[in-house]
C-alpha positions as CSV (number, residue, x, y, z in Angstrom):
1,X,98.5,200.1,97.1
2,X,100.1,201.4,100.3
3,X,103.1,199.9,99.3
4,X,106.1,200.2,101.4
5,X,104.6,200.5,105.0
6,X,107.3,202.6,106.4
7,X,108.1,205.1,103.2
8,X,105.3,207.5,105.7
9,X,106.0,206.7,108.9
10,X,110.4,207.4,108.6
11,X,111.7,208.2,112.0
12,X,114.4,211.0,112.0
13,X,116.6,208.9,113.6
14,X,117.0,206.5,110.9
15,X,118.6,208.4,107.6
16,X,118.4,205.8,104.5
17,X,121.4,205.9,102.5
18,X,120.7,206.1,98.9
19,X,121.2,203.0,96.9
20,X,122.7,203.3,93.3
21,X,123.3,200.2,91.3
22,X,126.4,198.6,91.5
23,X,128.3,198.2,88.4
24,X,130.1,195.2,89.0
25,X,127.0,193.1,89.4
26,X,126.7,193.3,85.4
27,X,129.7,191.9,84.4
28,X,127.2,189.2,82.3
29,X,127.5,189.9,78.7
30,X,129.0,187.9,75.6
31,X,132.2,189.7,76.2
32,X,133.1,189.2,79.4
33,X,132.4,185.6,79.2
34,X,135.0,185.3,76.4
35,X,137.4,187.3,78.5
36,X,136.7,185.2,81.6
37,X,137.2,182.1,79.2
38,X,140.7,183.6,77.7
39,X,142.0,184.6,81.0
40,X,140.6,181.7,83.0
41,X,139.8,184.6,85.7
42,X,137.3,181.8,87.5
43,X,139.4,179.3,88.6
44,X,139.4,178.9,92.2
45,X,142.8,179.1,94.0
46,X,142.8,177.5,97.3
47,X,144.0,179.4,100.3
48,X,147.5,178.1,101.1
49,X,148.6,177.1,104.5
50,X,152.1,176.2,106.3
51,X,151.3,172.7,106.3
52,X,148.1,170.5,106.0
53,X,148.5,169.8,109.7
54,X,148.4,173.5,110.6
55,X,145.2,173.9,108.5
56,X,143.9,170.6,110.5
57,X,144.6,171.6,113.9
58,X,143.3,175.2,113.3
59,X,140.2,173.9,112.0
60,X,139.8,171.3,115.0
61,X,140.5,174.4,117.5
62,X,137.3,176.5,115.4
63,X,134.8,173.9,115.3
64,X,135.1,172.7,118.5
65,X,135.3,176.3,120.0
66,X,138.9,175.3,122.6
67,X,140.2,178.0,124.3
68,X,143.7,179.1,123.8
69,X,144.7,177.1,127.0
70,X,143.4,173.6,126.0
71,X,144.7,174.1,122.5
72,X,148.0,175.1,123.4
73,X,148.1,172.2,125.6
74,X,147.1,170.1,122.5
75,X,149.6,171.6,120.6
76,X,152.5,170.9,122.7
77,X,152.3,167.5,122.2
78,X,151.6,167.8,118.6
79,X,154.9,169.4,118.5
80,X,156.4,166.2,120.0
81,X,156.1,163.9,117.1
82,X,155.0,166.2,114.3
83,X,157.7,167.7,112.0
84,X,155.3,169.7,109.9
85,X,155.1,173.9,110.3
86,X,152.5,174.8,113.6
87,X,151.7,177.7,115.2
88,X,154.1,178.6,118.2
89,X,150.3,179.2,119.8
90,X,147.2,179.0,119.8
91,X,146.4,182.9,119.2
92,X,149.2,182.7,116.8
93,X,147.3,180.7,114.5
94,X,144.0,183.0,115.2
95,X,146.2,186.0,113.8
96,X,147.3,184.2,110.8
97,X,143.5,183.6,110.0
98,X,142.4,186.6,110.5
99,X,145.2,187.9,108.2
100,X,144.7,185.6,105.5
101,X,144.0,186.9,101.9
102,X,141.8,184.1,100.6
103,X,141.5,183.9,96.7
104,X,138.2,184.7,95.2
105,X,136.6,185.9,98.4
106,X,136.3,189.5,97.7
107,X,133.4,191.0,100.7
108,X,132.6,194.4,99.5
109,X,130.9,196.7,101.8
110,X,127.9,198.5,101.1
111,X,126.3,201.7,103.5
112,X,122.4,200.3,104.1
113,X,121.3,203.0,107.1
114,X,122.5,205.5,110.0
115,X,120.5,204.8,112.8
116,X,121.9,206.3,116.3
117,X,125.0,207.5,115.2
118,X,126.2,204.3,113.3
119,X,126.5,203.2,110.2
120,X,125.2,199.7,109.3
121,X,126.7,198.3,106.1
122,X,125.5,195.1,103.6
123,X,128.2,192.7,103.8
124,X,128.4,191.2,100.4
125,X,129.9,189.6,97.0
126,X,129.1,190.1,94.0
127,X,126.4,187.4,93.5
128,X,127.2,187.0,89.6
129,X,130.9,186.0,90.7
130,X,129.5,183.9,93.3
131,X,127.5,182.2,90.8
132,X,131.0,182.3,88.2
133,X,132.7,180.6,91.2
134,X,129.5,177.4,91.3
135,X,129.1,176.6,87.7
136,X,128.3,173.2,87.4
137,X,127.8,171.2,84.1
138,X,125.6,168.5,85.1
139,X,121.5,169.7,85.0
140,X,119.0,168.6,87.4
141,X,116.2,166.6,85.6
142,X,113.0,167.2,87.9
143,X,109.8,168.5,86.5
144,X,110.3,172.3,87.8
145,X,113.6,172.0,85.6
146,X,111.4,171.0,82.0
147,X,108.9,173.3,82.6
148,X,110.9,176.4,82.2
149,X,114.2,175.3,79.9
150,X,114.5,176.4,76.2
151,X,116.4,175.3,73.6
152,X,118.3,178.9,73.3
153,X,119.0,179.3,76.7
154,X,120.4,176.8,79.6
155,X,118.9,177.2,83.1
156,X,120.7,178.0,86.2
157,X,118.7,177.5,89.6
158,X,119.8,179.8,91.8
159,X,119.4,178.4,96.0
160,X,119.7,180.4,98.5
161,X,120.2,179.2,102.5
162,X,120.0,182.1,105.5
163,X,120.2,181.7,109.0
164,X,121.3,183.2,112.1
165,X,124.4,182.3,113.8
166,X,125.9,182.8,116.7
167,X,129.3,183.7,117.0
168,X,130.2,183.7,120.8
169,X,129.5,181.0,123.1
170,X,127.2,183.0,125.6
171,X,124.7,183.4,123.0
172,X,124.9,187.4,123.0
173,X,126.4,188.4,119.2
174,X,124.8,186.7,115.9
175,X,125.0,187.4,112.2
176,X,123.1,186.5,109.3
177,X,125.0,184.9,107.0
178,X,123.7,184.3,103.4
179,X,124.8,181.1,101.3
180,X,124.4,180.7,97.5
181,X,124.1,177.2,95.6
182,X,123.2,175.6,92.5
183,X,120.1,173.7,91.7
184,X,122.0,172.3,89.0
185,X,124.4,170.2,91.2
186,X,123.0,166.8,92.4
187,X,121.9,167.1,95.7
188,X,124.3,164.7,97.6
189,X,126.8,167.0,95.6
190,X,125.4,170.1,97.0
191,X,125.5,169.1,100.3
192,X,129.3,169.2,100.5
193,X,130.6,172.3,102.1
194,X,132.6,173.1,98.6
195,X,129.2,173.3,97.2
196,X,127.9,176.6,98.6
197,X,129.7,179.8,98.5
198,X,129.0,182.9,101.1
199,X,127.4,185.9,99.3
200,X,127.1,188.3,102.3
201,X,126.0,189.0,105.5
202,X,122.4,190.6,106.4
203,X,122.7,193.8,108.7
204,X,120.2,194.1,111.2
205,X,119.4,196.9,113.4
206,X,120.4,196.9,117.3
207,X,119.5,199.3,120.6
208,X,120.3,200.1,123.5
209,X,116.7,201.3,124.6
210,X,114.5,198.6,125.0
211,X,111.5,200.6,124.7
212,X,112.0,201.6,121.3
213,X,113.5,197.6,120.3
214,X,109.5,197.1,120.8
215,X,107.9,199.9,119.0
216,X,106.2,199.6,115.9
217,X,108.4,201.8,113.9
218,X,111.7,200.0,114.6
219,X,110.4,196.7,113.2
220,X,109.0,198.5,110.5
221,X,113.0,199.5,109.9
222,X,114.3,196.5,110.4
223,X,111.9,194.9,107.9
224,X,112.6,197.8,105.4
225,X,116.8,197.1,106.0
226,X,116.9,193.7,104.9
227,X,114.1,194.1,102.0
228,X,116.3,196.4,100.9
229,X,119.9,194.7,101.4
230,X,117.9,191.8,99.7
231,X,116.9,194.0,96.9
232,X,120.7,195.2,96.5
233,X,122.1,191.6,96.6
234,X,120.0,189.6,94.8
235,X,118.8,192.4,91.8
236,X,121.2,190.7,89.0
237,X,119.3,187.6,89.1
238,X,116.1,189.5,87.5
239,X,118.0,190.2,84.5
240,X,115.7,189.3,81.5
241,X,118.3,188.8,79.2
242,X,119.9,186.1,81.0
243,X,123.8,185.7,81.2
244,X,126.6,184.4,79.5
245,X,129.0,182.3,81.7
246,X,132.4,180.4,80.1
247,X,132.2,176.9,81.5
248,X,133.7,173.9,80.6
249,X,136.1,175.6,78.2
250,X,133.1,177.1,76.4
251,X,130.7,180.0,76.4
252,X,127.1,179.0,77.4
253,X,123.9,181.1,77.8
254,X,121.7,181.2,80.9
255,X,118.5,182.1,82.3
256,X,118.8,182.8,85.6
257,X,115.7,181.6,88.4
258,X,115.6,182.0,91.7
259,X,113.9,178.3,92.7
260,X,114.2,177.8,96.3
261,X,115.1,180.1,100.0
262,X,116.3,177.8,102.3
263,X,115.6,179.4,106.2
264,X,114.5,179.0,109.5
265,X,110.8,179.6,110.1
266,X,111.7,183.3,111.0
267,X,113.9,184.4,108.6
268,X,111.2,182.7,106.1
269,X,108.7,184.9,107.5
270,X,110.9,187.8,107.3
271,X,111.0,187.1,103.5
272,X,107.5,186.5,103.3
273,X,106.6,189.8,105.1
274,X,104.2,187.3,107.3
275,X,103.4,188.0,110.9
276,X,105.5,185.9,113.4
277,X,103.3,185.3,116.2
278,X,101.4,181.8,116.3
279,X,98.2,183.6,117.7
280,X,97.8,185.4,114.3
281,X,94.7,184.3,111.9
282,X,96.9,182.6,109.6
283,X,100.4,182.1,111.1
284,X,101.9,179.7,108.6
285,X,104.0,181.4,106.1
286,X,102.8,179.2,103.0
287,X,99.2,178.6,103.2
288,X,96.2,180.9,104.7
289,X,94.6,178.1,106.7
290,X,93.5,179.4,110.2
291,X,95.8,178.8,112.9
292,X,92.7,176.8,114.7
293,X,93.0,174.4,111.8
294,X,96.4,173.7,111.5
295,X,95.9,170.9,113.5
296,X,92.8,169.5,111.8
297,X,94.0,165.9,110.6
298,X,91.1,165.8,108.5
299,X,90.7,168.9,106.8
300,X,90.0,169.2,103.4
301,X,92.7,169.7,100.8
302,X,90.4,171.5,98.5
303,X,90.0,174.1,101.7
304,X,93.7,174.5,101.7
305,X,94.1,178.0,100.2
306,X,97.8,178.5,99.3
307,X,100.0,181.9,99.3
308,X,101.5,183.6,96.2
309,X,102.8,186.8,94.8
310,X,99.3,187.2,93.2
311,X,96.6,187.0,96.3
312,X,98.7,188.7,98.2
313,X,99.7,191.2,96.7
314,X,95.7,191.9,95.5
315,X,95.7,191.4,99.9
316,X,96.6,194.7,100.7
317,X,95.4,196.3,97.4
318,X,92.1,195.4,98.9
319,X,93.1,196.0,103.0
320,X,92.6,192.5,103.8
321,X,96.4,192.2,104.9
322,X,95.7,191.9,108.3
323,X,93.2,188.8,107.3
324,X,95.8,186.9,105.5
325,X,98.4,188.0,108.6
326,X,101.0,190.0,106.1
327,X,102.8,193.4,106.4
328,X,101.6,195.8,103.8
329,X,104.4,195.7,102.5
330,X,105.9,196.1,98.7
331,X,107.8,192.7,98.8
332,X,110.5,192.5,96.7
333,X,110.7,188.9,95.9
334,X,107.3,189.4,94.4
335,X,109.6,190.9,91.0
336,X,110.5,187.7,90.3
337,X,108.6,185.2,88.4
338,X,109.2,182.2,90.8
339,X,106.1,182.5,93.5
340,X,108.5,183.2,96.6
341,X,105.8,181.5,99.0
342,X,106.4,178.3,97.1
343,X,109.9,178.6,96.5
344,X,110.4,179.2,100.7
345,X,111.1,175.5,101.6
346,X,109.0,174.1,104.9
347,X,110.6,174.2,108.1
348,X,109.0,171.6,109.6
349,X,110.8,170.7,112.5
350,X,109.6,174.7,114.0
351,X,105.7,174.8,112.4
352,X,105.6,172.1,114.6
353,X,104.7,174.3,117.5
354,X,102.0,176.1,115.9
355,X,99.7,173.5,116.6
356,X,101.2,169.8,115.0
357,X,103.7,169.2,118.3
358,X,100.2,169.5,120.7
359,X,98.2,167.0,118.4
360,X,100.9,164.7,118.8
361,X,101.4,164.7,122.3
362,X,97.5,164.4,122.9
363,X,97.3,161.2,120.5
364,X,100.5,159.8,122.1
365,X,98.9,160.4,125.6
366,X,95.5,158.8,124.4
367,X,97.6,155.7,123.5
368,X,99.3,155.4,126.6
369,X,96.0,156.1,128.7
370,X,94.4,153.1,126.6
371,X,97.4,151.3,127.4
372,X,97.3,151.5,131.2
373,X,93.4,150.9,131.0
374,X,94.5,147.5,129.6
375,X,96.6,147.1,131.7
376,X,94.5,147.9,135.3
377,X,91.9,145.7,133.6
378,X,94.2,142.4,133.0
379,X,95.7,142.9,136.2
380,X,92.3,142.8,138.1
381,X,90.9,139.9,136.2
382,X,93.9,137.7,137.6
């Protein structure tokens, strides 16, 4: 196996920083969890504020992006009628945020890669405390959920969510933030904000030369950061021995699974290691049907030939990558025993423009045609 495409091909200009295991990813054992449970060390304290109406008005000011004018306008007549502790201003209450020590929200920093004189770091938690911090006692019931629970051990599904966001409102600066979430908390549950906890933030590489932002070898990079950011955030969940977590004022065991990724199309082919462009031979992340097909309302389902860790990896053991449209690449999802090709959920709403969107509109426009034939033909019979 080629394995990882780049380990040959290493620029000069990009100088991998080595990656030793962490220590305080492992804090798992029976001990610990009877030392969380005596010292109650995973109780979440909540960030305290001046007054609710401080939090409320800074959180209106955030979400709804004002600028420091219109909210200081705002807040004068606040002020008027509200007794309560506010900011004197707008960038007051910015300053206070940005100085806040928030309670169980410890973001550890982690050197990734030099590449052009800077240093781009992991952003991260622990993802054993993040998972200390979601505990929930009620267990999902679905079928994925009997198939793989014991009597010895409980199971905890471990969700993640990624996708790009940007931060300014001219488009030009984005992160990659990465959420954690149970697949043991009901889903109307899990839907709440309280529900998910931030785990880190993916690094990704940046250029000033365009040329090079297009060459082969930068992508190659890029793939190999977050691979390997990936690697270093999510490696405690492929502990065989499971954990021990205090809960409900008790200790209970769990066997951790990784069951689903939750992510745009291209950060789902990021993860996949799948070509992005829609002119590939298979561009759909999940399946290896031809992209002329993808449109074919009557295929057959037994033609359907799904990805998994398996075929593909025995893909570029046997140089067929670029036929199945993957990197040859040594994935690291593939260490885990959930298929990670299954466990990427459909994004729908953008496959659509491989080749679903253009169906649609060319049925929609045959009904409308038929429609105006009608109608032409009643009018003329009049």
């Amino acid at each position: 196996m080629k394995g990882n495409e780049v380990d040959s091909d290493d620029d000069e200009r990009f100088k991998w920083i080595n990656n030793n295991e962490n220590k305080d990813f492992y804090r798992v054992d029976l001990n610990d969890a009877y030392e969380d449970l005596c010292n109650n060390k995973i109780d979440v304290i909540k960030t305290l504020w001046p007054s609710e109406v401080y939090k409320e008005f800074m959180a209106a000011v955030t979400q709804h992006r004002l600028s420091d004018a219109a909210a200081d306008s705002m807040l004068r007549i606040i002020r008027k009628y509200c007794t309560e502790p506010l900011p004197g201003f707008t960038r007051k209450g910015r300053m206070y945020m940005d100085q806040m020590n928030i309670k169980d929200f410890n973001i550890k920093m982690k050197d990734m890669v030099e590449f052009e004189g800077k240093i781009y770091k992991l952003q991260y938690r622990p993802i054993i405390d993040a998972i200390k911090i979601r505990v929930y006692s009620e267990q999902n019931s679905a079928n994925w959920w009997r198939e793989r629970q014991n009597s010895f051990s409980k199971i905890l599904a471990i969700m993640i969510y990624i996708d790009g966001t940007t931060l300014d409102s001219l488009g030009r600066q984005s992160e990659y933030p990465i959420f954690l979430t149970l697949g043991n908390i009901p889903n109307w549950r899990r839907n709440s904000p309280d529900a998910k906890v931030l785990v880190g933030f993916l690094p990704y590489l940046i250029t000033r030369y365009n040329k090079l932002k297009g060459s082969t070898i930068f992508r190659q990079m890029q793939r190999k950061l977050e691979q390997l950011s990936f690697e270093y955030l999510l490696s405690p969940l492929l502990q065989k021995n499971g954990i021990y977590l205090a809960i409900n004022g008790r200790i209970e065991h769990f066997t951790l699974h990784l069951s689903a990724i939750l992510a745009d199309m291209s950060e789902a082919q990021n993860i996949c290691c799948t070509y992005k462009s829609y002119r590939t031979q298979c561009p759909c992340y999940k399946c290896l049907t031809p992209g002329d097909q993808l449109n074919n309302m009557n295929i057959e389902q037994n033609s359907i030939v799904l990805r998994d860790n398996n075929n593909m990896r025995e893909a570029i053991l046997s140089n067929n990558a670029t036929e199945c449209s993957i990197y040859e690449y040594n994935n690291f999802f593939w260490k885990f025993q959930t298929n990670i090709y299954d466990a990427t959920a459909m994004d729908r709403m953008h496959l659509q423009e491989i080749g679903l969107c253009p169906y649609m509109l060319d049925y929609i426009g045959k009904i409308f045609r038929g429609y105006m034939s009608m109608k032409r033909s009643r009018d003329k019979h009049r």
